[in-house]
C-alpha positions in Angstrom: 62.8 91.7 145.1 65.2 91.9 142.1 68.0 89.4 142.4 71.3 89.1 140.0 72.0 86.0 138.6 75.4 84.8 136.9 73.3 84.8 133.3 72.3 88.8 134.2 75.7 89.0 134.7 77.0 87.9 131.8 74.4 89.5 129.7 75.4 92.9 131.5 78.9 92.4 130.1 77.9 91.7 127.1 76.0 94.7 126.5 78.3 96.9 127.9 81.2 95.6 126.1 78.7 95.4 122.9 79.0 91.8 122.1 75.4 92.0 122.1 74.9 94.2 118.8 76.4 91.9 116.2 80.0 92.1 114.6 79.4 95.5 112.3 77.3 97.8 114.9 79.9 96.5 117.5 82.6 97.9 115.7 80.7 101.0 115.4 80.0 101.1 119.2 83.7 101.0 119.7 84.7 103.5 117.4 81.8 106.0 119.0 83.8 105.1 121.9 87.0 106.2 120.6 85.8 109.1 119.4 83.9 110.0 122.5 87.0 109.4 124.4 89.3 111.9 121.9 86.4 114.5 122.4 86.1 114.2 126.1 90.5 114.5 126.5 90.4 117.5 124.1 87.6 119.0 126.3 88.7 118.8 129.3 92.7 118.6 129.5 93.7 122.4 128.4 97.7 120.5 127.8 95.8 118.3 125.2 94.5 121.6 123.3 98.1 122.9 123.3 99.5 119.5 121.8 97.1 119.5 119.2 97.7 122.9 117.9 101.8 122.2 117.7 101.0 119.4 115.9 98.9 121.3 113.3 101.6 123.8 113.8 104.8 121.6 112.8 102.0 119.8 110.3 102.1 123.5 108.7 105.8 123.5 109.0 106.1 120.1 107.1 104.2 121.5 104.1 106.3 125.0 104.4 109.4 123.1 104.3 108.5 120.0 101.8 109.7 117.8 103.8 110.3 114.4 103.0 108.5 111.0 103.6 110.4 110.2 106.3 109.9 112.7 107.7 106.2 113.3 107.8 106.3 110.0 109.2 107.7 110.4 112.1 106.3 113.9 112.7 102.9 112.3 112.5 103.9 109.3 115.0 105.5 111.5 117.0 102.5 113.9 117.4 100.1 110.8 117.7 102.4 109.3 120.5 102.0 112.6 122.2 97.9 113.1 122.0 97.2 109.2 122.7 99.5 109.1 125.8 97.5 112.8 126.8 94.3 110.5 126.2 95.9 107.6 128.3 97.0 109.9 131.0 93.6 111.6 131.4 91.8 108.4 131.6 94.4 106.7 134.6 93.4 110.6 136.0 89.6 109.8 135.9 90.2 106.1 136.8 92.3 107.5 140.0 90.0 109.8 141.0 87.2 107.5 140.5 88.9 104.8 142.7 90.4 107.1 145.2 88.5 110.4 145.5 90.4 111.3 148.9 94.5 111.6 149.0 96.6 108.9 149.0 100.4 108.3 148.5 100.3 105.7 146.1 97.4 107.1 143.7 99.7 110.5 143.6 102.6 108.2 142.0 100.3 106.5 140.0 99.2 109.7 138.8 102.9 111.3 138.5 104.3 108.4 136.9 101.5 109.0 134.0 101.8 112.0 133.6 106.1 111.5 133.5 105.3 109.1 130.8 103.8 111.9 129.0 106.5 114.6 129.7 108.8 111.8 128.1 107.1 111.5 124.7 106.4 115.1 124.9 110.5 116.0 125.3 111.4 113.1 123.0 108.7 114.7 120.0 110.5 118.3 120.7 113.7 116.7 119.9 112.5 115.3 117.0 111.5 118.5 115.3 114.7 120.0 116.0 116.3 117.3 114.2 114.0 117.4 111.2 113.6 121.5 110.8 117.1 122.8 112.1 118.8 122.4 108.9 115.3 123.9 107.1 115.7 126.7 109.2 119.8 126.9 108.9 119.1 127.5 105.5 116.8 129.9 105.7 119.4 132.2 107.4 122.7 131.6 105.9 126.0 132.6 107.1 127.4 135.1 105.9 
């Protein structure tokens, strides 16, 4: 009979964590990771698929327009903002489900609350293009 010690313990961490690979190849395993975890959100959450096309979208926009430094910059935090809280929202999603497969009150608001923080960045990233390409698009039709 197998039995778990504290060492097996701490060398399952380890290895799942990747402390076990060395400094370079952990750093590796992590971003793997990362990645896997950007594939596996644009997979799976259809909402993620739409943010990441208006962001090429408004990305197009940007280079239609010239716009300047400024704002790039916050077009491309804004749209980052958006897809990492997407990514953040789908994992507390899995982690829910995972830890509460059958209804429950509180893992609904834990849900809802994640998914508000979301419609908040989303909201707040709309308002920021109307800010940026309003007076692009004023001057593209002017009064006459």
């Amino acid at each position: 009979m197998l039995t778990e010690t504290k060492d097996d313990s701490k060398i399952a961490l380890a290895t799942l964590k990747g402390r076990d690979l060395g400094f370079w190849a952990g750093r590796w395993r992590s971003l793997n990771a990362a990645i896997n975890g950007i594939c596996y959100t644009l997979r799976t959450q259809p909402n993620a698929k739409i943010e990441l096309a208006m962001a090429v979208i408004v990305m197009l926009g940007g280079g239609w327009f010239h716009i300047s430094a400024i704002e790039w910059a916050l077009l491309i935090f804004t749209s980052c903002v958006v897809l990492a809280l997407e990514s953040f929202n789908t994992a507390i999603e899995e982690m829910i489900d995972f830890v509460s497969p059958r209804y429950h009150r509180q893992a609904k608001m834990v849900k809802d609350t994640a998914a508000g923080a979301l419609l908040v960045a989303v909201l707040g990233s709309l308002g920021v293009a109307w800010v940026i390409f309003a007076p692009y698009i004023r001057q593209l039709f002017p009064a006459a």
